[in-house]
C-alpha positions in Angstrom: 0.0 0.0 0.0 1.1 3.8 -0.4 3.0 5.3 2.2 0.5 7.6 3.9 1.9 10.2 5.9 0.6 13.5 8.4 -0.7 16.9 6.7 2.6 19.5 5.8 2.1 23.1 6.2 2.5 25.2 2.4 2.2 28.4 2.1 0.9 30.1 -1.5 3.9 32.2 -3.2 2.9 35.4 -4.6 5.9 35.3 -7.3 6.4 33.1 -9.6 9.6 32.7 -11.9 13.1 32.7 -11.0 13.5 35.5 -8.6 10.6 34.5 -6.5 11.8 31.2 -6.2 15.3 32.5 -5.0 13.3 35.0 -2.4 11.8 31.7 -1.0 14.9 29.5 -0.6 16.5 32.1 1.0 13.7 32.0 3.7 14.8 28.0 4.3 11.6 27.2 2.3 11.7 25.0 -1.3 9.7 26.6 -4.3 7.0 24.2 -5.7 4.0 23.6 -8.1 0.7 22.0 -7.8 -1.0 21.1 -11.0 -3.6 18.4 -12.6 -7.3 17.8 -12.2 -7.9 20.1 -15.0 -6.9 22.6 -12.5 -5.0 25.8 -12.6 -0.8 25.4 -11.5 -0.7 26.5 -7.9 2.5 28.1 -6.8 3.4 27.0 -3.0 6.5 27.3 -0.9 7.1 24.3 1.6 9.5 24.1 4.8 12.8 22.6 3.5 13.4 21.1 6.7 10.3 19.0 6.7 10.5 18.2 3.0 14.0 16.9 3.9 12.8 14.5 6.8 10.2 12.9 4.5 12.4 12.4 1.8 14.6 10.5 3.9 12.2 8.6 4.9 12.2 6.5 1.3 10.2 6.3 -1.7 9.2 9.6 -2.0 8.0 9.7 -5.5 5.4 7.0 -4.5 4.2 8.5 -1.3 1.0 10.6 -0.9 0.9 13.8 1.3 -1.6 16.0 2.2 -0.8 19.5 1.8 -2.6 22.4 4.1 -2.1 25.4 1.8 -2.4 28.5 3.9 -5.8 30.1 2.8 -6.2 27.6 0.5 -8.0 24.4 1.8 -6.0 20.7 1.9 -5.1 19.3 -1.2 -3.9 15.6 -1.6 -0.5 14.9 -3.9 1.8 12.9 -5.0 5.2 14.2 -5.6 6.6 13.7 -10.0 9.9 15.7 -10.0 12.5 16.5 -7.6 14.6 18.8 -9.1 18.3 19.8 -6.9 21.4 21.2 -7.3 23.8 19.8 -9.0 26.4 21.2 -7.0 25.3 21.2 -3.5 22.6 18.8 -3.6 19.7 21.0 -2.1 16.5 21.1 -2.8 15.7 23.4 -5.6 12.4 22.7 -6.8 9.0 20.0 -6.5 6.5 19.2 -8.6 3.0 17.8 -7.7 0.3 16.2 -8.8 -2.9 16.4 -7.9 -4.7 13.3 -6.7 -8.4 13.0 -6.6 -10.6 10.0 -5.2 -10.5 7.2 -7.2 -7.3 8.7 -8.9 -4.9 6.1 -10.4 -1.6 6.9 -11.0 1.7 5.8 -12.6 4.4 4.8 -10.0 7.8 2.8 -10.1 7.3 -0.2 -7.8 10.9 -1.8 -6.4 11.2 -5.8 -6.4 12.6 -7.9 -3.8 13.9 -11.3 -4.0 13.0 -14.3 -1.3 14.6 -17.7 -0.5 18.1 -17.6 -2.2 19.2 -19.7 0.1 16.8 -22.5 -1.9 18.2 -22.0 -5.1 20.1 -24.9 -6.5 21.4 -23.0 -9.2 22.5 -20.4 -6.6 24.1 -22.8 -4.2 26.2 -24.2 -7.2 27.5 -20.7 -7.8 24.9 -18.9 -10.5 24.7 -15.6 -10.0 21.7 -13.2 -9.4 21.4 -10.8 -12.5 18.6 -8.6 -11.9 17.7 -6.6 -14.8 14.6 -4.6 -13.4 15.1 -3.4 -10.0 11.9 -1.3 -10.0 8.6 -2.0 -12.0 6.9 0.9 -13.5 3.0 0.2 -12.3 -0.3 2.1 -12.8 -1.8 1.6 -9.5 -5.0 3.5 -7.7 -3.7 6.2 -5.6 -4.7 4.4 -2.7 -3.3 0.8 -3.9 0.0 1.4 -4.8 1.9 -1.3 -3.4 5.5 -0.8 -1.5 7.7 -3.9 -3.3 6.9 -6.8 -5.6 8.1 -9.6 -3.7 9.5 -13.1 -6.4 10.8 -16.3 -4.9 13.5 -17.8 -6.0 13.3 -21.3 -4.4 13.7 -24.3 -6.8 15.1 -22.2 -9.3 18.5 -23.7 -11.5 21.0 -21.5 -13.3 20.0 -20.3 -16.7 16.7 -20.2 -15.5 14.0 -16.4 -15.7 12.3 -14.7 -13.4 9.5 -12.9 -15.0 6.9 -10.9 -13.9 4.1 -13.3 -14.0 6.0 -15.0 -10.7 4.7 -12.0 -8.7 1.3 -11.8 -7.1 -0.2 -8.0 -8.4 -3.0 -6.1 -6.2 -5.9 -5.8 -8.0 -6.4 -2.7 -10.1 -2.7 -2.6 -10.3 -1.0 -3.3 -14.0 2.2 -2.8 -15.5 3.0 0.0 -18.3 4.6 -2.8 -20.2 1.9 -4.8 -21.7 1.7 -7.9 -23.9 4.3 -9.9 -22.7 6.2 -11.3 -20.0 8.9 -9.3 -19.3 11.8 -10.3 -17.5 12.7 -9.3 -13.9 16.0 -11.2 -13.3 17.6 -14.0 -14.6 20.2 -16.7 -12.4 23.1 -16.8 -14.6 26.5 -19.3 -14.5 30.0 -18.1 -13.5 32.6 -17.6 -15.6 34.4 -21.0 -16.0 38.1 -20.4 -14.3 39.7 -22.4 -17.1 39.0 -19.2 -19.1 41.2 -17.1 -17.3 43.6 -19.7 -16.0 45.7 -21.6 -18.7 46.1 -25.1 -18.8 49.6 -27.2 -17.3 49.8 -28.1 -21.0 49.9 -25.0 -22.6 52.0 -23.8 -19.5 54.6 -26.3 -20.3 54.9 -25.9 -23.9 55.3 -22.1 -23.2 58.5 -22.9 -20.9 59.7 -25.8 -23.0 59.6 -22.8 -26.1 61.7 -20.6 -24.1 64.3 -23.1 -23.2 67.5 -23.1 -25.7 67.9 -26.3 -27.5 71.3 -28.1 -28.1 73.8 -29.7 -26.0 74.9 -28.8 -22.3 78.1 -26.5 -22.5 78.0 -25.8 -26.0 76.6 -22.8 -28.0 74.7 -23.5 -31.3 76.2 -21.4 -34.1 74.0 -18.9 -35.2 74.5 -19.7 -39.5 74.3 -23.5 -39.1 78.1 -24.1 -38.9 80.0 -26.1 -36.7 79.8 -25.4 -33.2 82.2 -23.7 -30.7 84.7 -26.3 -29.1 84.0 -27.3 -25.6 85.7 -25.4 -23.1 89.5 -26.4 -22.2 89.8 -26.9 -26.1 93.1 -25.2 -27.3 92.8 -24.1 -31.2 95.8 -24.2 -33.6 97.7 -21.3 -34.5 96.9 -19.5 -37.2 99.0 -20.3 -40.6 100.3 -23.6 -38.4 100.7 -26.8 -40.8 100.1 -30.0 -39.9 103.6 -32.2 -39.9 103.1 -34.6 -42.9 102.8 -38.0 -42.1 106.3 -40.9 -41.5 108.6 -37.2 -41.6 111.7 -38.4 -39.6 113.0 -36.1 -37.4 116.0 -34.0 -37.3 119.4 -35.4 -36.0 121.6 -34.1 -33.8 123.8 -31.8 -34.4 127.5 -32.9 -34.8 131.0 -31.2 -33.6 133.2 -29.9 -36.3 136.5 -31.9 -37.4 139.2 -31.7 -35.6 138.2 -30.8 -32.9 137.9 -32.9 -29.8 
């Protein structure tokens, strides 16, 4: 059901436009308009403070209030725009709407999900994805439910939640019509293999950065002969080899006559 709260004190403003609105905020006081019913806009100025409270309060675009306009009778409203300053955040300006008996209206109704603890799917690690976390309703002013509650017991990964799951109030419809929209959906997890590679492909990567070839020696880098092993001495350059059954030289002999 709405939210129904106590009457709040308005006062009519005399100016309208810009600087009538900036005399009334500087009096702690938030400028704002009444309109609908076929009704002339009413210009009204509202207590900041108390605005602030009620805001706080939650769901203040679906709540009803009761406006007592100084010399003006009470009015019943619903608020449509909250409009505030982008800098500071304070309250710049409201717009209501007038709200008549037997008045429906158009309101954003937030969903709430039951049992997750039941869900297989979630138990085996799916994932909630809610894709609607409000549903925009038209409701009668005096019907507009606070949350549309779905259950989620029994429910498997890959498996929708739609809106037909949820009980609606009588009189109350959704501004979607013709199908069965979705709510939320229990989706799977990633699989980890995707961002974990395999030993294989781990071991080929290592085994590709290893050099090949034998321990201690240095493959030539044209496809020649390798280096010789360390401790290897190499022959001097322009050296020839002795040739082969070469006798050696003989001794050398003293001259003759001499003893």
């Amino acid at each position: 059901m709405a939210q129904q709260v106590s009457e709040i004190k308005a006062y009519a403003r005399k100016r309208a436009g810009t600087g009538g609105a900036r005399e009334v905020r500087r009096q702690a006081q938030v400028p704002a308009v009444i309109y609908g019913e076929g009704k002339s806009p009413e210009n009204i100025a509202l207590a900041t403070n108390e605005v602030v409270n009620l805001m706080n309060r939650g769901r203040f675009l679906a709540t009803l209030i009761t406006l007592d306009v100084e010399g003006g009778g009470k009015t019943r409203v619903i608020p449509r725009e909250v409009q505030l300053d982008p800098v500071n955040d304070k309250l710049v300006h409201i717009d209501f709407q007038r709200v008549g008996p037997g008045a429906s209206v158009r309101v954003d109704v937030p969903v709430r999900f039951v049992n997750e603890a039941l869900s297989p799917g979630l138990k085996r690690g799916g994932v909630l994805n809610v894709v609607r976390h409000e549903v925009e309703v038209i409701a009668p002013a005096d019907e507009i439910p606070e949350v549309f509650e779905f259950n989620l017991e029994g429910l498997e990964i890959g498996r929708s939640i739609h809106i037909s799951a949820t009980n609606m109030p009588k009189g109350v419809r959704p501004t979607i019509q013709g199908r069965d929209f979705t709510v939320a959906t229990i989706a799977g997890k990633k699989a980890e293999e995707e961002a974990t590679p395999t030993a294989g492909a781990a071991g080929a990567a290592e085994g590709a950065a290893a050099a090949p070839g034998a321990e201690g020696a240095a493959p030539a880098a044209d496809g020649k002969a390798a280096a010789p092993a360390a401790g290897g001495k190499a022959p001097a350059a322009g050296a020839k080899a002795p040739a082969a059954g070469a006798a050696k030289p003989a001794a050398a002999k003293p001259a003759a006559g001499k003893k």
